[in-house]
N, CA and C atoms of all chains as a GROMACS GRO file, in nm:
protein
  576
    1UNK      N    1  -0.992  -1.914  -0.446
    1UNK     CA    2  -1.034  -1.776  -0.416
    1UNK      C    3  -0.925  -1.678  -0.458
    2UNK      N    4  -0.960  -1.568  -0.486
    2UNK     CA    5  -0.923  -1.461  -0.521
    2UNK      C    6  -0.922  -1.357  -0.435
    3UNK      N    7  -0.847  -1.300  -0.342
    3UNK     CA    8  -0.820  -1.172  -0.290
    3UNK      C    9  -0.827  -1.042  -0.356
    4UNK      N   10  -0.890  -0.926  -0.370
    4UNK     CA   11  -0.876  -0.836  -0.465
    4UNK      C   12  -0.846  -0.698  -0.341
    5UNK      N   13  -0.784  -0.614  -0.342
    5UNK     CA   14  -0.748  -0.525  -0.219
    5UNK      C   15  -0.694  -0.421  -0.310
    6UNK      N   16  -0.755  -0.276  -0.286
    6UNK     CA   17  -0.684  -0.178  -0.339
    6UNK      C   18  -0.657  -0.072  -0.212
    7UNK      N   19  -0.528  -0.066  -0.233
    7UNK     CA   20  -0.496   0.073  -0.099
    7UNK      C   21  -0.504   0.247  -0.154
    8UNK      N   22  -0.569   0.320  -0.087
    8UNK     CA   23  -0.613   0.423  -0.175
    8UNK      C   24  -0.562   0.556  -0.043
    9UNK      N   25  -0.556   0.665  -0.120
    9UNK     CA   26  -0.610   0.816  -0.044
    9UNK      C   27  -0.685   0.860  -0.114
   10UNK      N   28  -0.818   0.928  -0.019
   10UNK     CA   29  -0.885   1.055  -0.076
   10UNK      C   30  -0.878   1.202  -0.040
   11UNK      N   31  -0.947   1.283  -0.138
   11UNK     CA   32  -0.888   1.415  -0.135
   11UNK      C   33  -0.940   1.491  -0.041
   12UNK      N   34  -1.102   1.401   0.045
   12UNK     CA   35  -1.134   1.443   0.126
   12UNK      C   36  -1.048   1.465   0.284
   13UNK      N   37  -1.058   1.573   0.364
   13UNK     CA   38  -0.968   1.562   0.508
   13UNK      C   39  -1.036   1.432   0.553
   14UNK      N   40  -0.984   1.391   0.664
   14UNK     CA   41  -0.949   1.248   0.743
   14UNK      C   42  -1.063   1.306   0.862
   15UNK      N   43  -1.162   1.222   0.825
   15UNK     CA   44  -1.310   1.250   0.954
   15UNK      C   45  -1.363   1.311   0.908
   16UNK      N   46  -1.396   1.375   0.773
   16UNK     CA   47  -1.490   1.462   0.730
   16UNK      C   48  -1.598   1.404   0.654
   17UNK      N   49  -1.724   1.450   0.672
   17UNK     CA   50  -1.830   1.361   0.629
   17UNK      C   51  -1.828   1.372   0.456
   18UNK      N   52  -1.780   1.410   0.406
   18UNK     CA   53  -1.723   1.345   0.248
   18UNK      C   54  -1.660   1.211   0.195
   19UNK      N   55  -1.550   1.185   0.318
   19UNK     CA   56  -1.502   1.090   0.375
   19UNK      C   57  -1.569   0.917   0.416
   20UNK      N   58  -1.638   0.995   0.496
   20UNK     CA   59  -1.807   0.929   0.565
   20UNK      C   60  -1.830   0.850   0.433
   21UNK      N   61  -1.872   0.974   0.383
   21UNK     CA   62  -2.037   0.944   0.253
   21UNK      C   63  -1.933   0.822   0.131
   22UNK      N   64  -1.799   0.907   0.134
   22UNK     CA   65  -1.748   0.818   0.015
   22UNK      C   66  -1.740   0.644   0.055
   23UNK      N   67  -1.711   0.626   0.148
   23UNK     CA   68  -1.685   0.488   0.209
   23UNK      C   69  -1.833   0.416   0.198
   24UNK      N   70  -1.903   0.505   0.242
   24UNK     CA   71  -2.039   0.398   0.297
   24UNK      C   72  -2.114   0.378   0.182
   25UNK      N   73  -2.063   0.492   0.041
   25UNK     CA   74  -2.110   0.458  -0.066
   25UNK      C   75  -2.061   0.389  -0.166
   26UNK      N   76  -1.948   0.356  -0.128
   26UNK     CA   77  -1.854   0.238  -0.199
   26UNK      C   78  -1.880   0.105  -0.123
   27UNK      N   79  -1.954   0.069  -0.013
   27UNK     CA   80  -1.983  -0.003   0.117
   27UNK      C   81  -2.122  -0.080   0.013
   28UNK      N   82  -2.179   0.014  -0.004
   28UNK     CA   83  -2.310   0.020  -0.020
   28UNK      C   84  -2.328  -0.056  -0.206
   29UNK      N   85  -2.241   0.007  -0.293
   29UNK     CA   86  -2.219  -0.004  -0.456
   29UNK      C   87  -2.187  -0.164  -0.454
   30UNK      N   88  -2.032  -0.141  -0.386
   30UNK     CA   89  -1.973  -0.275  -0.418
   30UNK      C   90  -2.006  -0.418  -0.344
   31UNK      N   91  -2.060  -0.372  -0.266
   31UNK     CA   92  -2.131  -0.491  -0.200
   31UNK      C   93  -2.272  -0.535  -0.283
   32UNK      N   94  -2.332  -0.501  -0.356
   32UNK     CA   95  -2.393  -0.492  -0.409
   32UNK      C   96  -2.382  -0.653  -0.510
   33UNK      N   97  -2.278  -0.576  -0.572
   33UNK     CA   98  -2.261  -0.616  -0.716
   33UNK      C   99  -2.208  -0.799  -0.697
   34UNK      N  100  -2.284  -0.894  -0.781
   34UNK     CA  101  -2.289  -1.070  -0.798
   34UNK      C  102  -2.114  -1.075  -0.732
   35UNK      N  103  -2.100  -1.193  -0.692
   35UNK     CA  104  -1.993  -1.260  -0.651
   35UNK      C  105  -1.885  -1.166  -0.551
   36UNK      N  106  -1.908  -1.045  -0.510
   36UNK     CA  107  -1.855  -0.974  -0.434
   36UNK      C  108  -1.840  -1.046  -0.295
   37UNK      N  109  -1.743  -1.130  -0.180
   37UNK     CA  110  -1.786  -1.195  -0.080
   37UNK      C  111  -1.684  -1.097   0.008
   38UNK      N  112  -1.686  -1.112   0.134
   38UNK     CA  113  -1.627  -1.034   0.252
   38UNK      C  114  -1.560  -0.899   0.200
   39UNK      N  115  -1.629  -0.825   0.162
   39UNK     CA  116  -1.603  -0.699   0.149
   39UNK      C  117  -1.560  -0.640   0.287
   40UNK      N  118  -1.428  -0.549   0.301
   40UNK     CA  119  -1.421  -0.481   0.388
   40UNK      C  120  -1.347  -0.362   0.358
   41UNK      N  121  -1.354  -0.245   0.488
   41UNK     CA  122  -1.299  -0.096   0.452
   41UNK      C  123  -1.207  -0.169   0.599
   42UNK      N  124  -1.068  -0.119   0.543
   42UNK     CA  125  -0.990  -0.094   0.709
   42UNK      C  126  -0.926   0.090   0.672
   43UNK      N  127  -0.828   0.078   0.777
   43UNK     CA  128  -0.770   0.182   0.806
   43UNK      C  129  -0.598   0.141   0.773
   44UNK      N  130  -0.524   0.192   0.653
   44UNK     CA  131  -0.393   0.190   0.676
   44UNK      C  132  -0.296   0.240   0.774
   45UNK      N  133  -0.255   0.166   0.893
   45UNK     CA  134  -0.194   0.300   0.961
   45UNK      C  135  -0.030   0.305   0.945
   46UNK      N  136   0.030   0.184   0.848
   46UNK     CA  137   0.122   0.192   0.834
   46UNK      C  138   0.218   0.355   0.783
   47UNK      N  139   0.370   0.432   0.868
   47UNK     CA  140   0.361   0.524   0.815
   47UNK      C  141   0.516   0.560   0.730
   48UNK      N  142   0.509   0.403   0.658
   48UNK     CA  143   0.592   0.378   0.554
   48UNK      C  144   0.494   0.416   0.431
   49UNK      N  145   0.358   0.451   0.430
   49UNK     CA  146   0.265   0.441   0.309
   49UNK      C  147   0.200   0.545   0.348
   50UNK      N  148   0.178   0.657   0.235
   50UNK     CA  149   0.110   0.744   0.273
   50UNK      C  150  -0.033   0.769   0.223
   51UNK      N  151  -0.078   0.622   0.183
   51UNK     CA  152  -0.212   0.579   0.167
   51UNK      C  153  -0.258   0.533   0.294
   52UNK      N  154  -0.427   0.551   0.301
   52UNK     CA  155  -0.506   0.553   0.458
   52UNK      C  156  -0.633   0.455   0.496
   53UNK      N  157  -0.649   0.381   0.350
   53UNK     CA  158  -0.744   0.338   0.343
   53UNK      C  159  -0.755   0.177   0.286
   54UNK      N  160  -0.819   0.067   0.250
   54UNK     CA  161  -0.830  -0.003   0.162
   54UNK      C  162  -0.958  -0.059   0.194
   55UNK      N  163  -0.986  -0.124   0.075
   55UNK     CA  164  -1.108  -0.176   0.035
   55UNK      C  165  -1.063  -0.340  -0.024
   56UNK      N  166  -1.113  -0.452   0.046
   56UNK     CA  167  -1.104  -0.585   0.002
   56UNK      C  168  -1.180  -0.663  -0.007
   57UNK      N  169  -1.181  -0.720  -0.128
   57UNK     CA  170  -1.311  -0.865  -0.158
   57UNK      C  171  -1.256  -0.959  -0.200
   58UNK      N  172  -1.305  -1.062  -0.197
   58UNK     CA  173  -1.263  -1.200  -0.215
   58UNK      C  174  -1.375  -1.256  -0.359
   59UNK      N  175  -1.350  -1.299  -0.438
   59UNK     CA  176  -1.402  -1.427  -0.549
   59UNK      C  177  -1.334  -1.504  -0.553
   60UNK      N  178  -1.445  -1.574  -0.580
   60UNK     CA  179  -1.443  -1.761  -0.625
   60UNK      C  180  -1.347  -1.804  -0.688
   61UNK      N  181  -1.358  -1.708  -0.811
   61UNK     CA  182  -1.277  -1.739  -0.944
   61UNK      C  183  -1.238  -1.604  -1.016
   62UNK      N  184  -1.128  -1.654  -1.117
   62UNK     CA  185  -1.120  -1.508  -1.197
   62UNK      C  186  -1.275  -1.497  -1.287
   63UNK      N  187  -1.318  -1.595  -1.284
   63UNK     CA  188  -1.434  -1.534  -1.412
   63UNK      C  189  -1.525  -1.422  -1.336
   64UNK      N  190  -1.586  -1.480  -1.240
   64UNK     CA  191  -1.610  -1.433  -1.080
   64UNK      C  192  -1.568  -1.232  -1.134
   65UNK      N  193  -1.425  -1.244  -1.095
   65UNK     CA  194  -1.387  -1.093  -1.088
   65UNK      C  195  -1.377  -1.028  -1.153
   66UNK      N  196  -1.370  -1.123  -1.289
   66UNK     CA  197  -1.365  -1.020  -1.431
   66UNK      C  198  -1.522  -0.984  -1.462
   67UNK      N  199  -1.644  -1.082  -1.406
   67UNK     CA  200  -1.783  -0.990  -1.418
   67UNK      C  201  -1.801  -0.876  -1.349
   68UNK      N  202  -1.692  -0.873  -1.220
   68UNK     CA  203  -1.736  -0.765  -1.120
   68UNK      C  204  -1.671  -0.675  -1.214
   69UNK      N  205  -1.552  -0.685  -1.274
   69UNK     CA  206  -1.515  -0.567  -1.320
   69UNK      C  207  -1.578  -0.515  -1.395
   70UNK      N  208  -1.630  -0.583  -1.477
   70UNK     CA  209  -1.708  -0.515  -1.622
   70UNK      C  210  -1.820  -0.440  -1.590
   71UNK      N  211  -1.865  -0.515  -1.501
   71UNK     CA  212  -2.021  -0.474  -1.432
   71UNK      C  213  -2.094  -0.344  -1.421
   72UNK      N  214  -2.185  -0.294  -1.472
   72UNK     CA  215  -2.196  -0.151  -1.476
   72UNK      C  216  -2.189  -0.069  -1.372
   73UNK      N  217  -2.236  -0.120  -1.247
   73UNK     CA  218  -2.232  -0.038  -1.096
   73UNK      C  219  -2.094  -0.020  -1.052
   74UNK      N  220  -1.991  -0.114  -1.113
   74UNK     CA  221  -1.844  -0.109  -1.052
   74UNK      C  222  -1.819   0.006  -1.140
   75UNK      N  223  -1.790   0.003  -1.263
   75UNK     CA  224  -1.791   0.083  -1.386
   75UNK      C  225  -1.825   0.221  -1.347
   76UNK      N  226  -1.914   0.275  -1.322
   76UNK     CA  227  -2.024   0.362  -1.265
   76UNK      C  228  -1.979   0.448  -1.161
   77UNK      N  229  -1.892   0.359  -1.058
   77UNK     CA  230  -1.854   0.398  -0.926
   77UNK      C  231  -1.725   0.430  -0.970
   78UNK      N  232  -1.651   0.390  -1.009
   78UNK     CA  233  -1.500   0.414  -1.080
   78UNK      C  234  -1.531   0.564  -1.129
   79UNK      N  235  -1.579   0.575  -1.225
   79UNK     CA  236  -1.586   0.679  -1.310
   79UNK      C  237  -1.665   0.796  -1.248
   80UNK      N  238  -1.742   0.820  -1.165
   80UNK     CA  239  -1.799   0.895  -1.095
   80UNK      C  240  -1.793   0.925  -0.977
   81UNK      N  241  -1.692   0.809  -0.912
   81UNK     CA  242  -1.641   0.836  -0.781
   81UNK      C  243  -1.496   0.843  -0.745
   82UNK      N  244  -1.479   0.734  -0.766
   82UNK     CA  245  -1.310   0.692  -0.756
   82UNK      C  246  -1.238   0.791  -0.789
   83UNK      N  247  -1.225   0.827  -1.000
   83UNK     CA  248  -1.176   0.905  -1.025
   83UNK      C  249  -1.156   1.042  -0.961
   84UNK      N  250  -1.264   1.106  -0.962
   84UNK     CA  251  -1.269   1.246  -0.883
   84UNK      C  252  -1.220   1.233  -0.763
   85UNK      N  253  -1.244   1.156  -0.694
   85UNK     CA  254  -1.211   1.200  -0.556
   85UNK      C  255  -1.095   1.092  -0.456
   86UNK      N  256  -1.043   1.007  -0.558
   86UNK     CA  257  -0.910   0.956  -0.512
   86UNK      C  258  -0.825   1.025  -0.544
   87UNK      N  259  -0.671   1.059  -0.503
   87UNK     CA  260  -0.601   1.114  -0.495
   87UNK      C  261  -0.449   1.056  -0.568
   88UNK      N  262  -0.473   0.890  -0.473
   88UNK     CA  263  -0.361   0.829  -0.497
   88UNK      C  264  -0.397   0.698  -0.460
   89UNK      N  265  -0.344   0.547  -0.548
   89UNK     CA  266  -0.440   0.430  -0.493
   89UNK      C  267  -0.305   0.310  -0.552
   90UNK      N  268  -0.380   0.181  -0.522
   90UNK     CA  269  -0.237   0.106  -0.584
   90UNK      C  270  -0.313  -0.021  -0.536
   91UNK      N  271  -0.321  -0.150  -0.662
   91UNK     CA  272  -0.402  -0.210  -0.629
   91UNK      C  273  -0.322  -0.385  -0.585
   92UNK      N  274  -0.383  -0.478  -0.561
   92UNK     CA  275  -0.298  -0.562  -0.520
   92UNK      C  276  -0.403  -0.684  -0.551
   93UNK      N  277  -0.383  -0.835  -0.605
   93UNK     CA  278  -0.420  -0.922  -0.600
   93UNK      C  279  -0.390  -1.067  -0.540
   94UNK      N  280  -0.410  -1.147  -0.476
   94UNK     CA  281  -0.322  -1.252  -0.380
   94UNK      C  282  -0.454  -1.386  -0.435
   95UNK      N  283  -0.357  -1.459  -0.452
   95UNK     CA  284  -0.400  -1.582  -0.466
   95UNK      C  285  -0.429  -1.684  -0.292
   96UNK      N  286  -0.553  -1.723  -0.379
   96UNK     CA  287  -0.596  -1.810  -0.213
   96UNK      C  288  -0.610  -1.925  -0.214
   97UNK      N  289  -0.651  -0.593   1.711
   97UNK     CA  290  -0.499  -0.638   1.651
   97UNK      C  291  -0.500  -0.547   1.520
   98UNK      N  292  -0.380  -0.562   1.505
   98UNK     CA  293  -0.341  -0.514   1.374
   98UNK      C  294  -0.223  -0.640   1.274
   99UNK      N  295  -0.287  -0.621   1.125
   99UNK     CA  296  -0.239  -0.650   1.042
   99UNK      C  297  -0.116  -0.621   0.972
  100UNK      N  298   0.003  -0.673   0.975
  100UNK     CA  299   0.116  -0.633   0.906
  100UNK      C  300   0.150  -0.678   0.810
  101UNK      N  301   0.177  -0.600   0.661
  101UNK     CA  302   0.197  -0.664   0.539
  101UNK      C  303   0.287  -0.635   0.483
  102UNK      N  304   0.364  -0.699   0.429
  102UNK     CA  305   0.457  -0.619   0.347
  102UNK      C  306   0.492  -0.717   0.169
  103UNK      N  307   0.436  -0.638   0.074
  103UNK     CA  308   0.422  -0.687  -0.036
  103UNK      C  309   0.570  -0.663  -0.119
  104UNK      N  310   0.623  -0.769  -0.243
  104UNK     CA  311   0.778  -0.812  -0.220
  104UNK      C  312   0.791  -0.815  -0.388
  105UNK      N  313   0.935  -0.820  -0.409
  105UNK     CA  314   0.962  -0.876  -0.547
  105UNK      C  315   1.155  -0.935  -0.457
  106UNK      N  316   1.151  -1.052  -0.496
  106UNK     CA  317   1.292  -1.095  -0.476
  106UNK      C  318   1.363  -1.136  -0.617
  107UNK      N  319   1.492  -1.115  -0.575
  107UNK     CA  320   1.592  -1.088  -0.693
  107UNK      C  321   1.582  -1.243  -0.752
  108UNK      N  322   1.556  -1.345  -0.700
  108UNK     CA  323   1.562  -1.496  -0.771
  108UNK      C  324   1.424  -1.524  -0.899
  109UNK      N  325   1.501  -1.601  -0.970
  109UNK     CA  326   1.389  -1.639  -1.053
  109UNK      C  327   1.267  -1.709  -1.046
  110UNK      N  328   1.148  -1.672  -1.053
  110UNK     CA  329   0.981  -1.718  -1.005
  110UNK      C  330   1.073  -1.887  -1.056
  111UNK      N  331   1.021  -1.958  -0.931
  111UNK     CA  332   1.014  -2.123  -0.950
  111UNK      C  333   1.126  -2.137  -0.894
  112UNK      N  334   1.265  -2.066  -0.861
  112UNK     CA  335   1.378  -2.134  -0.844
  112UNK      C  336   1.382  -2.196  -0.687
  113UNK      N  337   1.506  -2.264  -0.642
  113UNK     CA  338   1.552  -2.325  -0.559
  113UNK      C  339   1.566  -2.194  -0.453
  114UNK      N  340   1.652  -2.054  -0.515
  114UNK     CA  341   1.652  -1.973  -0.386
  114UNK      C  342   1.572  -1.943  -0.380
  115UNK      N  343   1.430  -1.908  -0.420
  115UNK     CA  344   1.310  -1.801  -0.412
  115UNK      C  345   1.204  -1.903  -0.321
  116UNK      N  346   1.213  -2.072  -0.332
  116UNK     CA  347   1.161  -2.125  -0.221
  116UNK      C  348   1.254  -2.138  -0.082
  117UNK      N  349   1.346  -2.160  -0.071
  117UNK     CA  350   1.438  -2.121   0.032
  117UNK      C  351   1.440  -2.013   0.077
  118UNK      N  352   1.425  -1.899   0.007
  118UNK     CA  353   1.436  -1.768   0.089
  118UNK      C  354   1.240  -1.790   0.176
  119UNK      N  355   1.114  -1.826   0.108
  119UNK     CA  356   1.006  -1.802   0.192
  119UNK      C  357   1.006  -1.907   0.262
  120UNK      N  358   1.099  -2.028   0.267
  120UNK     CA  359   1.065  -2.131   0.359
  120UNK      C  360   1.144  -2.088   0.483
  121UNK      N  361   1.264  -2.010   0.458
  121UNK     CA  362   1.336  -1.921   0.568
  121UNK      C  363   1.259  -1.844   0.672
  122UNK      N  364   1.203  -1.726   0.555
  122UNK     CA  365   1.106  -1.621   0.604
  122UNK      C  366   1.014  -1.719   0.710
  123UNK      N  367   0.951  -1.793   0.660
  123UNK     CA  368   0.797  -1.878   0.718
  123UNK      C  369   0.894  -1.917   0.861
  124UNK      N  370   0.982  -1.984   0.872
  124UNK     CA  371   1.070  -2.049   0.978
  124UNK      C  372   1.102  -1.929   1.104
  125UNK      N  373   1.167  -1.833   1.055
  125UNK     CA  374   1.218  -1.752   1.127
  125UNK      C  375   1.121  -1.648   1.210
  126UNK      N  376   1.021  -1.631   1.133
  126UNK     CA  377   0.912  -1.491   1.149
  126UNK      C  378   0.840  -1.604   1.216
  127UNK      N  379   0.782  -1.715   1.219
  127UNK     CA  380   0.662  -1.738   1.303
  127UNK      C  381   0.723  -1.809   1.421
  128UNK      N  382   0.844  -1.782   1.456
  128UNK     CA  383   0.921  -1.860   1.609
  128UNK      C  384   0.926  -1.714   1.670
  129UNK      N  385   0.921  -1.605   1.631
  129UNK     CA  386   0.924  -1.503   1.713
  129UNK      C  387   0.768  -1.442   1.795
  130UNK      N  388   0.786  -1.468   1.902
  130UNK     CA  389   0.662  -1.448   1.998
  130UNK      C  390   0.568  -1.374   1.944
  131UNK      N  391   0.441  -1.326   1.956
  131UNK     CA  392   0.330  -1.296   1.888
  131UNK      C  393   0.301  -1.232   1.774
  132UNK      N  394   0.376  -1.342   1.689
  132UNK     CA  395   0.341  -1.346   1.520
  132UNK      C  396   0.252  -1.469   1.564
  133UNK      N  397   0.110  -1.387   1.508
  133UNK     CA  398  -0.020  -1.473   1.465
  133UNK      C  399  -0.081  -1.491   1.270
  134UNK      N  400  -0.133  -1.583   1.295
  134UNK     CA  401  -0.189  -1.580   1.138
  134UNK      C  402  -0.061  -1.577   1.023
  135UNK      N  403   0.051  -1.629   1.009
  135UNK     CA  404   0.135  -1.556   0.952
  135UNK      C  405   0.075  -1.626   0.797
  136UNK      N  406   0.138  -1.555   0.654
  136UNK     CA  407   0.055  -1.643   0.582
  136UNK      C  408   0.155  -1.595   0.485
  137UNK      N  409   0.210  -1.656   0.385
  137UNK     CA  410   0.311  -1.616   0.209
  137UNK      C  411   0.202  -1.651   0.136
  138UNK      N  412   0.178  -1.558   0.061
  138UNK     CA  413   0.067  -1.567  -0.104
  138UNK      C  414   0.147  -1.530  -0.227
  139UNK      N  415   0.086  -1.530  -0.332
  139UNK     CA  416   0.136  -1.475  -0.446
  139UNK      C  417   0.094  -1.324  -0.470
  140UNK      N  418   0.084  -1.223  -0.534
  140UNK     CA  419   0.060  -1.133  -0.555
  140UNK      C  420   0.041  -1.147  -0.709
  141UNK      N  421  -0.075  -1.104  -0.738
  141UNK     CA  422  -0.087  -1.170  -0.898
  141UNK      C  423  -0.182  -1.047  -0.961
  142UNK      N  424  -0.167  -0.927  -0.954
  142UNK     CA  425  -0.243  -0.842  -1.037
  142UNK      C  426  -0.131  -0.797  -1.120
  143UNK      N  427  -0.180  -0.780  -1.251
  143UNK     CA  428  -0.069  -0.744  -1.332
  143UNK      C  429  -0.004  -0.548  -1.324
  144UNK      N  430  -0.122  -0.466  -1.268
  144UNK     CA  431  -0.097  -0.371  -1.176
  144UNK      C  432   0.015  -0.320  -1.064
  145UNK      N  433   0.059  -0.419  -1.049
  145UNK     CA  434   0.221  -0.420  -0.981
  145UNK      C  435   0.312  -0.563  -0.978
  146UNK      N  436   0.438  -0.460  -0.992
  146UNK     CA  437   0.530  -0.587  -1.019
  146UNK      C  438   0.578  -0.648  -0.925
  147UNK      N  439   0.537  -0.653  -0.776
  147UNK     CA  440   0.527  -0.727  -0.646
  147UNK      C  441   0.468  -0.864  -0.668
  148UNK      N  442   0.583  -0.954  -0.641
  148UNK     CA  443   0.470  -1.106  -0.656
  148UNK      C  444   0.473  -1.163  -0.537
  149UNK      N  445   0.519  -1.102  -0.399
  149UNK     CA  446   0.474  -1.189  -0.301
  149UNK      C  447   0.446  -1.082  -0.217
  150UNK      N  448   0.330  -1.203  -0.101
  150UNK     CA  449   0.330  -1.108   0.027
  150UNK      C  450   0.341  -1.175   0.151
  151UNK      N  451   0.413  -1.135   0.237
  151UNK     CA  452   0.439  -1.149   0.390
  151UNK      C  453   0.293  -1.102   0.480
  152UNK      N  454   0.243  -1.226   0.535
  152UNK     CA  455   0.118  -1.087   0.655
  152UNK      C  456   0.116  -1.195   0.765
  153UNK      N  457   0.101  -1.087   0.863
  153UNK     CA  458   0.104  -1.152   1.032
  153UNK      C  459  -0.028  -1.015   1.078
  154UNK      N  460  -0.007  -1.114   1.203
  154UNK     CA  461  -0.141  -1.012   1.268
  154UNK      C  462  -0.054  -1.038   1.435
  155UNK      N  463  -0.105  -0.871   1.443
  155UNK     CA  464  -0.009  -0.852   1.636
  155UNK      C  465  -0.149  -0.853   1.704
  156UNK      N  466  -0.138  -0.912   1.827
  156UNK     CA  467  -0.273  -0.862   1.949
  156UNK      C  468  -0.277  -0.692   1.960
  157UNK      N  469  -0.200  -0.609   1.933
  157UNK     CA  470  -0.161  -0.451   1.962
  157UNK      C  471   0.013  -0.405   1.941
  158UNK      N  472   0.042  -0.291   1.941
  158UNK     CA  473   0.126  -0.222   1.906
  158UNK      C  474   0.204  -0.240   1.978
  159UNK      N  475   0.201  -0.320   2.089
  159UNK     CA  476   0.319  -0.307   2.216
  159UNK      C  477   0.392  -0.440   2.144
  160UNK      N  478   0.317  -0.582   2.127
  160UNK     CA  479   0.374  -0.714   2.070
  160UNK      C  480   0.427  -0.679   1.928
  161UNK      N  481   0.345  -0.592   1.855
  161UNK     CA  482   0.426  -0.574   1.688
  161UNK      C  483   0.536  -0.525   1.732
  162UNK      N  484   0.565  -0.420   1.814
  162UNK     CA  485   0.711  -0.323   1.851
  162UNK      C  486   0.809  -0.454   1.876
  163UNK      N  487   0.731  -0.529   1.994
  163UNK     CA  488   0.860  -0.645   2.017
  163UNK      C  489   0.899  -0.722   1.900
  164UNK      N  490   0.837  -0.712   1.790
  164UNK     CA  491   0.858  -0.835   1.694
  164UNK      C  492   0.940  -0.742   1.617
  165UNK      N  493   0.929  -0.632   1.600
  165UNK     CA  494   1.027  -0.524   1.507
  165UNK      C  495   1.160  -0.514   1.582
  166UNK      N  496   1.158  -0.492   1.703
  166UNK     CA  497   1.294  -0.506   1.776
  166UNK      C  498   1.361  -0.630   1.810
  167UNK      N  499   1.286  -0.739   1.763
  167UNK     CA  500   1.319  -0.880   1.859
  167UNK      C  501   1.448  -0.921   1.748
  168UNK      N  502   1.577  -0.959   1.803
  168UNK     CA  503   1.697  -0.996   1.736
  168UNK      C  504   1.703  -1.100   1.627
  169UNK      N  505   1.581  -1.179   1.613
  169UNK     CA  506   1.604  -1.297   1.479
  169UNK      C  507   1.528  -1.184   1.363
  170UNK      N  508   1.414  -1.111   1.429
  170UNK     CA  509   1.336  -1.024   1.303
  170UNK      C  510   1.480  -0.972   1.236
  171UNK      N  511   1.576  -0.878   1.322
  171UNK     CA  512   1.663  -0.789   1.301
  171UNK      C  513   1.751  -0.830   1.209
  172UNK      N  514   1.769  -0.997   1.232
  172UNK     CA  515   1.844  -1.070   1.138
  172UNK      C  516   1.846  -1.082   1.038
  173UNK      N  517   1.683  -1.160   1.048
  173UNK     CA  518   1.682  -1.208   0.917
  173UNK      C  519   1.645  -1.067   0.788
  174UNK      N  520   1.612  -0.944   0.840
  174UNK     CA  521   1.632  -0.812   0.761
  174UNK      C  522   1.751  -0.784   0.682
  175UNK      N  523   1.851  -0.819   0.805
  175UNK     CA  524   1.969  -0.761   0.751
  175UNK      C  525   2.039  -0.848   0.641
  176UNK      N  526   2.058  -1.001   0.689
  176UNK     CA  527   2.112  -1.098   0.600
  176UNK      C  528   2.062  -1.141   0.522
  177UNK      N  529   1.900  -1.150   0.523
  177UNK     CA  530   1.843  -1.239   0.411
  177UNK      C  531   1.760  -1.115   0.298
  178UNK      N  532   1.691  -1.023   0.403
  178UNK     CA  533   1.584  -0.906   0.378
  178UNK      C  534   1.681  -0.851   0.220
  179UNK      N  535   1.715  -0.775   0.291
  179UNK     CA  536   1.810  -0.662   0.220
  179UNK      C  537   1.954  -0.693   0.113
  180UNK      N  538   1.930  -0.802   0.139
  180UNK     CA  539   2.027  -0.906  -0.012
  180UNK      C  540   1.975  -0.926  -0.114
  181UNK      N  541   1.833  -1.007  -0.057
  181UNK     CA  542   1.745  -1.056  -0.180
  181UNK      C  543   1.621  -1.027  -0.261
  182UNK      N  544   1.562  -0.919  -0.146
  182UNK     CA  545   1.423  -0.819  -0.211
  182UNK      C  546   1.503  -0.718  -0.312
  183UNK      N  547   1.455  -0.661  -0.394
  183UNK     CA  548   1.489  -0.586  -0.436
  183UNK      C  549   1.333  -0.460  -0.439
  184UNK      N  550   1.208  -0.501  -0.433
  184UNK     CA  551   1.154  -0.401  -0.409
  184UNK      C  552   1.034  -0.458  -0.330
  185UNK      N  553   0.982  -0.365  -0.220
  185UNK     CA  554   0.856  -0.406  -0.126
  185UNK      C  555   0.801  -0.236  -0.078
  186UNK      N  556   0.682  -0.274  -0.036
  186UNK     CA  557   0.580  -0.237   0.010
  186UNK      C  558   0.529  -0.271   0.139
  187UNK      N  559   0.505  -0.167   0.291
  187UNK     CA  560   0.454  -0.228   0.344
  187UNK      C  561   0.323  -0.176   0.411
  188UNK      N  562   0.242  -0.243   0.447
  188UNK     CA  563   0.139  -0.153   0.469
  188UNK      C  564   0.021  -0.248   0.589
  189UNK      N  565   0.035  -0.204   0.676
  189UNK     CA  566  -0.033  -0.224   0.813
  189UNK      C  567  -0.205  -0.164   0.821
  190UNK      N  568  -0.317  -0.270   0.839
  190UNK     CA  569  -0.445  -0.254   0.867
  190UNK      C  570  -0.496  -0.275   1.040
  191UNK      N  571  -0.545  -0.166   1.101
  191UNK     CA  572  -0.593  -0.202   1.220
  191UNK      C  573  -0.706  -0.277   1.184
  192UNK      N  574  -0.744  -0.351   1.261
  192UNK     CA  575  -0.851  -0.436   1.322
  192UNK      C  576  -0.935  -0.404   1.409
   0.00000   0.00000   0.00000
């Protein structure tokens, strides 16, 4: 297995339903998409990092994660979401 | 509970004799101190950052993580082993 975890800020304020909508629609996209398994949103509260958020999934395999990447809905969500309205992000991979 | 992570690059060369000694240290020292749960060393393998390891424990709450940040072997092994041989980390804490 493959760990995939990116720690992010958005440009939205903290509790505002922009906030809301962005999560539950990244909730909603990436869960979606083949081989995606335990998707989760936490809360960073570490305040050595002034990122607030992350998003983590697990695959099988790299082949596994390199379809998610390519994949048009991931693709899609990057470019129409991510971009615009992340701020600041930093991504991380862990072997399982 | 909350999740404590802290993602690493140590000054020894990937494969050597100190770079398993320093996490067989870490693993030894960090999980004899009272409520370090789950503790776990991975690789860090996205080519996205130059961090190749990670440290993660999980506290029951903020009162047991405080003791494990103040408790005298954590303090130690920071000072003598931490801060000799990392040369760069990341840390970043998920509530539960």
């Amino acid at each position: 297995m493959i760990q995939h975890t990116v720690v992010f800020r958005l440009r939205h304020p903290a509790g505002s339903a922009e906030e809301a909508e962005f999560l539950a629609t990244g909730h909603a996209v990436l869960t979606a998409i083949p081989g995606v398994e335990e998707f989760t949103i936490r809360r960073q509260v570490s305040a050595k990092s002034d990122l607030t958020h992350q998003f983590s999934m697990r695959f099988a395999d790299q082949a596994t994660y390199d379809a998610y990447d390519a994949h048009p809905a991931h693709r899609a969500f990057v470019s129409e979401r991510w971009a615009p309205e992340v701020v600041a992000f930093q991504e991380y991979d862990f072997e399982e």
